[in-house]
C-alpha positions in Angstrom: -4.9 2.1 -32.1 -5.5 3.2 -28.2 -9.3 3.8 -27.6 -10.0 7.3 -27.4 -13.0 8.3 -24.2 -15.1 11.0 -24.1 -13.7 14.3 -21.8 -17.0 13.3 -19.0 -16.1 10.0 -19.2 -12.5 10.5 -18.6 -13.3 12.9 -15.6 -16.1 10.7 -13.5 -13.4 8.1 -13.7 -10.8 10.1 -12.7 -12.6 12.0 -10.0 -13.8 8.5 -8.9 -10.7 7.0 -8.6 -8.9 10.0 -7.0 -11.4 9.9 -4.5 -11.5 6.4 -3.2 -7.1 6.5 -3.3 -7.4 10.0 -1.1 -9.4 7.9 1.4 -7.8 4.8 0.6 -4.4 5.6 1.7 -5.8 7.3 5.0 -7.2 4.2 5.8 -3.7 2.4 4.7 -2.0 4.7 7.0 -3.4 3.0 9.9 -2.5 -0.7 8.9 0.5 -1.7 10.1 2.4 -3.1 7.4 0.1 -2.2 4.6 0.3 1.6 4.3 0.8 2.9 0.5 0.2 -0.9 -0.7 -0.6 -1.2 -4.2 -3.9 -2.0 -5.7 -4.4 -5.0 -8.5 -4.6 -3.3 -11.8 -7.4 -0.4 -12.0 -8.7 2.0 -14.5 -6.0 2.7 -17.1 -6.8 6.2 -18.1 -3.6 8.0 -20.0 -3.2 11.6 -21.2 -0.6 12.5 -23.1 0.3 15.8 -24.5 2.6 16.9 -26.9 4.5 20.6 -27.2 6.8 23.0 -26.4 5.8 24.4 -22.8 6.4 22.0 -19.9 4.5 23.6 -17.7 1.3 24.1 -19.7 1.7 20.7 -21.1 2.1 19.3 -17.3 -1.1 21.5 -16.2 -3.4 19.9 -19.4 -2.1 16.3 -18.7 -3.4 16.6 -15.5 -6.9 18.3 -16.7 -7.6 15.4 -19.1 -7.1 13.4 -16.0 -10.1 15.1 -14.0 -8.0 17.8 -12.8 -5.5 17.7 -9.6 -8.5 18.0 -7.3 -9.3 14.3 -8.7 -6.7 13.1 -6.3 -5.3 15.8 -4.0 -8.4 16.8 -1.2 -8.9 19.7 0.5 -6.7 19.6 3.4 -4.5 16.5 2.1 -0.9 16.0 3.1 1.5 15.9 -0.6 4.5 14.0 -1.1 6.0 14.6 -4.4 9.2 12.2 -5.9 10.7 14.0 -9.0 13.8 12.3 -10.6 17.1 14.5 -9.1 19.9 11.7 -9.9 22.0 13.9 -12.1 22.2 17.4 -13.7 22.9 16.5 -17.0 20.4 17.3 -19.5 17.5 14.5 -20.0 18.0 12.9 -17.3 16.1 14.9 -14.5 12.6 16.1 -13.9 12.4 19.5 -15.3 12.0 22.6 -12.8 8.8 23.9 -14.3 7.0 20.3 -14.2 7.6 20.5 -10.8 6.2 23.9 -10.1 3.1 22.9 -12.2 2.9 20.3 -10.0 3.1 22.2 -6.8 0.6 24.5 -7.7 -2.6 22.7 -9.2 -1.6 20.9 -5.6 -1.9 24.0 -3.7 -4.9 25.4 -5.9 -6.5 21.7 -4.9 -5.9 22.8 -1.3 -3.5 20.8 -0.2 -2.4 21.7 3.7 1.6 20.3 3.5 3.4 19.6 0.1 6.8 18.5 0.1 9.7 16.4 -2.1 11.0 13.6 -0.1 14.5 12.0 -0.9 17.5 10.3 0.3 20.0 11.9 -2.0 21.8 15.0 -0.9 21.0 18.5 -1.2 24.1 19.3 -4.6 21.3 16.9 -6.5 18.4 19.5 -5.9 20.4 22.5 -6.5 22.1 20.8 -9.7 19.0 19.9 -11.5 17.3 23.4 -10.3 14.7 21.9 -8.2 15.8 23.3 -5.2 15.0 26.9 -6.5 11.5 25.9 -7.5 10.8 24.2 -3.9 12.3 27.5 -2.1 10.3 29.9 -4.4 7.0 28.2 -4.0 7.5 27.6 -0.2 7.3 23.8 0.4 9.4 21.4 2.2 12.4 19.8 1.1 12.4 16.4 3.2 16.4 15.1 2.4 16.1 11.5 4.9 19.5 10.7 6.1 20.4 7.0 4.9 20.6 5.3 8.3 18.2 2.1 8.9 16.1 3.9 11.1 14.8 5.8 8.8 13.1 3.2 7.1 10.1 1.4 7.6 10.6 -2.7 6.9 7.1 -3.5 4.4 7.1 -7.3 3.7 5.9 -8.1 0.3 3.4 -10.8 -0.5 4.1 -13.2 -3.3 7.5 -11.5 -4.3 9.5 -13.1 -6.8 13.0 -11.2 -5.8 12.5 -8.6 -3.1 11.0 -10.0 -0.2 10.8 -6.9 2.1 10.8 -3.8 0.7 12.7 -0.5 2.9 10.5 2.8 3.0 11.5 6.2 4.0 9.3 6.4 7.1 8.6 10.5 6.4 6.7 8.7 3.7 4.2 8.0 6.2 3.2 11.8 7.0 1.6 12.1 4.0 -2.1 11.3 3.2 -0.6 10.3 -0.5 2.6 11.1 -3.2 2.8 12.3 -6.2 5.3 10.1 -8.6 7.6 12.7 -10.9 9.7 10.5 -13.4 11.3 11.4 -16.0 11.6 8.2 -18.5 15.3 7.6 -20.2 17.7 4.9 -20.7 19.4 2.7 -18.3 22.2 1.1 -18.4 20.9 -2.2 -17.4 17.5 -2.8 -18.4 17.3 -0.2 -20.9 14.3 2.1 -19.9 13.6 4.0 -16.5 10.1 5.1 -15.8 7.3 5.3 -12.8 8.1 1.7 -11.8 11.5 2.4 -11.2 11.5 5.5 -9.5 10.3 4.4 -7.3 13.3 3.1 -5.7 13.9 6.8 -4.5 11.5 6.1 -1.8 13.4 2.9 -0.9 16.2 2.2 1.5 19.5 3.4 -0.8 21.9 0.4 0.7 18.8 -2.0 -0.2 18.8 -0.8 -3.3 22.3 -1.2 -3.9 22.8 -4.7 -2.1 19.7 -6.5 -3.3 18.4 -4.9 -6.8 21.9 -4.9 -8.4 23.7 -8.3 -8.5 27.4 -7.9 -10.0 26.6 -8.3 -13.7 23.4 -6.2 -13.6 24.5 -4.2 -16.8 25.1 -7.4 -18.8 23.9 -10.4 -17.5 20.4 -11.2 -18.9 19.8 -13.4 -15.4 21.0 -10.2 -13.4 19.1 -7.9 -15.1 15.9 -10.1 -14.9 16.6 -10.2 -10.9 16.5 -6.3 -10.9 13.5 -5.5 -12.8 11.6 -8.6 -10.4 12.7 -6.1 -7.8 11.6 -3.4 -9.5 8.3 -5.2 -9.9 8.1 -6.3 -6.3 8.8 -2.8 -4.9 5.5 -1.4 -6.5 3.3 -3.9 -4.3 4.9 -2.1 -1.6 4.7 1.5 -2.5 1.5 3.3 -4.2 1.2 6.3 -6.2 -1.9 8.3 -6.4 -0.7 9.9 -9.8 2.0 9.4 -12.3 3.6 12.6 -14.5 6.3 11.5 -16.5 8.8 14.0 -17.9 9.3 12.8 -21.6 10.1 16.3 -23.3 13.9 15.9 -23.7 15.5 12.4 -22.4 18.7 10.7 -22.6 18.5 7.7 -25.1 22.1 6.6 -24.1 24.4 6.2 -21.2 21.7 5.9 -18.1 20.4 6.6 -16.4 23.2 9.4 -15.2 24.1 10.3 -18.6 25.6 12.5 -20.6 23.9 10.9 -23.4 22.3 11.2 -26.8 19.3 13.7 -26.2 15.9 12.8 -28.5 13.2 15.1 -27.6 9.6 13.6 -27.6 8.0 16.8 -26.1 5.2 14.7 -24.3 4.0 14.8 -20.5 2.8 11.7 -20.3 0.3 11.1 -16.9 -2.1 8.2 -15.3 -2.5 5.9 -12.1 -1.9 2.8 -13.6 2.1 2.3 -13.7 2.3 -0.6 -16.5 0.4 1.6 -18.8 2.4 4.9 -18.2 5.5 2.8 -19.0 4.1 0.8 -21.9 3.6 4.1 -23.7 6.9 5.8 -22.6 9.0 3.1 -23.6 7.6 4.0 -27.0 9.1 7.1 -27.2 12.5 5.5 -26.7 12.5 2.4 -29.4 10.3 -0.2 -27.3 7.4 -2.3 -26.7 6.2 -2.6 -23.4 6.6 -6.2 -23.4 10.5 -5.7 -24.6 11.0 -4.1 -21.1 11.0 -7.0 -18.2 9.5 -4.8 -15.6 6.8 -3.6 -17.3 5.4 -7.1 -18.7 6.1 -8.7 -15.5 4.2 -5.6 -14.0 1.4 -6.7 -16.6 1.6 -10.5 -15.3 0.7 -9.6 -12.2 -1.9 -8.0 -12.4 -0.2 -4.5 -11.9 -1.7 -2.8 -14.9 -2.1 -2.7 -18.6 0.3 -3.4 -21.0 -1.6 -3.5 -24.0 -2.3 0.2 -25.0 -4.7 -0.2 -27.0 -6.8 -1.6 -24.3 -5.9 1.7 -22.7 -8.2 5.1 -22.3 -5.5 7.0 -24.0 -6.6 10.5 -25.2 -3.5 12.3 -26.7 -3.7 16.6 -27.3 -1.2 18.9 -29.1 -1.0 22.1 -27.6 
């Protein structure tokens, strides 16, 4: 059973660790090469929270966590990366996550917030995100797919990706905010933080190096895609994780349609490997049955084992 921490505990850590990523990833900015790197595994602190209103339920996953002003300074530069590959229902981030998001971000004081992506402007207005950025007045960064546009970050000890591809607007901001929404994939069965985070990686990268030709099928393919997956998360460092598990696809992947099951959790944390380890939960799994996420465990990425985990869980 996941160890259950005290609320003051669970904020000095969170306030803590906020604080040294906000300054962190200044720092990082100025380091050629190893801007937005990842830490080795850190505090694991999860909140989960269970009910019926997104927005509510993304507002008191955060407060469990310390509150946003934990890891958003006064004055900080937000990028936010919520999940727009398709419309169909359980497979994007919600609309009203992401204006929970936006505005404990603002209330935190944040100077610039804006959602960064390489896919097209139909994926925003499809899964209604594009509504919530225009109402609440924030940027919509869309990066246009050409290599210039991405910033080449080698990867130390990589096991299938050697050089990761970053959106350079990436690099404007002081640190991101990772907006998943966990479901099924047609290769390796789960999408969660880990993986989307190849929304802030080069698109023909993706597609040439992650997929080999049997990646839905072949067990040898599917382990080279999650080693990317695993690889890309040296390169690339969220400060917080809020995972859109209310109503997900558990078939057909990660595009969908597909069989909707409807957890009604916002699940949120820093460390990746334990976010996932919990979400794939919700859809059938261990965390060690998902490659990625043990692999992410083996090296040192973060916490597989939840009940080595701060997990405090509320109903609201």
């Amino acid at each position: 059973m996941a160890k259950k921490i005290g609320r003051r505990e669970f904020i000095r850590t969170g306030a803590a660790l906020g604080a040294s990523m906000a300054v962190g990833g200044t720092i990082l900015k100025n380091m050629p090469g190893a801007a937005w790197a990842a830490p080795a595994a850190g505090p694991a602190g999860l909140a989960v929270v269970q009910g019926t209103e997104a927005a509510a339920m993304t507002v008191k996953a955060v407060e469990l966590l310390g509150g946003m002003g934990a890891f958003v300074r006064k004055g900080a530069k937000v990028a936010l990366l919520p999940n727009v590959q398709s419309k169909h229902p359980g497979t994007f981030t919600k609309p009203e996550i992401l204006r929970a998001v936006i505005k404990m971000c603002k209330l935190a004081g944040a100077s610039e917030i804006a959602c960064l992506s390489w896919l097209g402007q139909p994926n925003w207005d499809g899964a209604g995100l594009a509504q919530v950025i225009q109402d609440e007045g924030i940027g919509l960064k869309l990066i246009a797919r050409e290599e210039a546009n991405f910033k080449a970050v080698p990867i130390a000890g990589a096991a299938a990706l050697p050089e990761a591809q970053i959106m350079k607007a990436l690099y404007d901001y002081d640190l991101f905010i990772n907006l998943p929404i966990t479901k099924d994939h047609a290769g390796n069965k789960f999408t969660g933080t880990m993986k989307n985070l190849m929304g802030l990686n080069s698109p023909t990268v993706n597609r040439a190096q992650f997929h080999k030709p049997n990646w839905k099928s072949d067990p040898a393919d599917i382990e080279h895609m999650e080693n990317c997956i695993v690889d890309l998360n040296f390169a690339v460092r969220p400060a917080l994780n809020i995972v859109d598990a209310t109503e997900i696809i558990k078939t057909n992947g990660p595009m969908g349609p597909g069989e909707l099951i409807k957890p009604g959790r916002i699940v949120a944390g820093v460390d990746r490997v334990a976010v996932d380890s919990y979400c794939a939960t919700l859809l059938g799994f261990k965390g060690e049955d998902i490659i990625a996420i043990r692999k992410g465990f083996e090296r040192k990425l973060g916490q597989i084992d939840l009940s080595k985990v701060n997990l405090q869980e509320v109903k609201i």
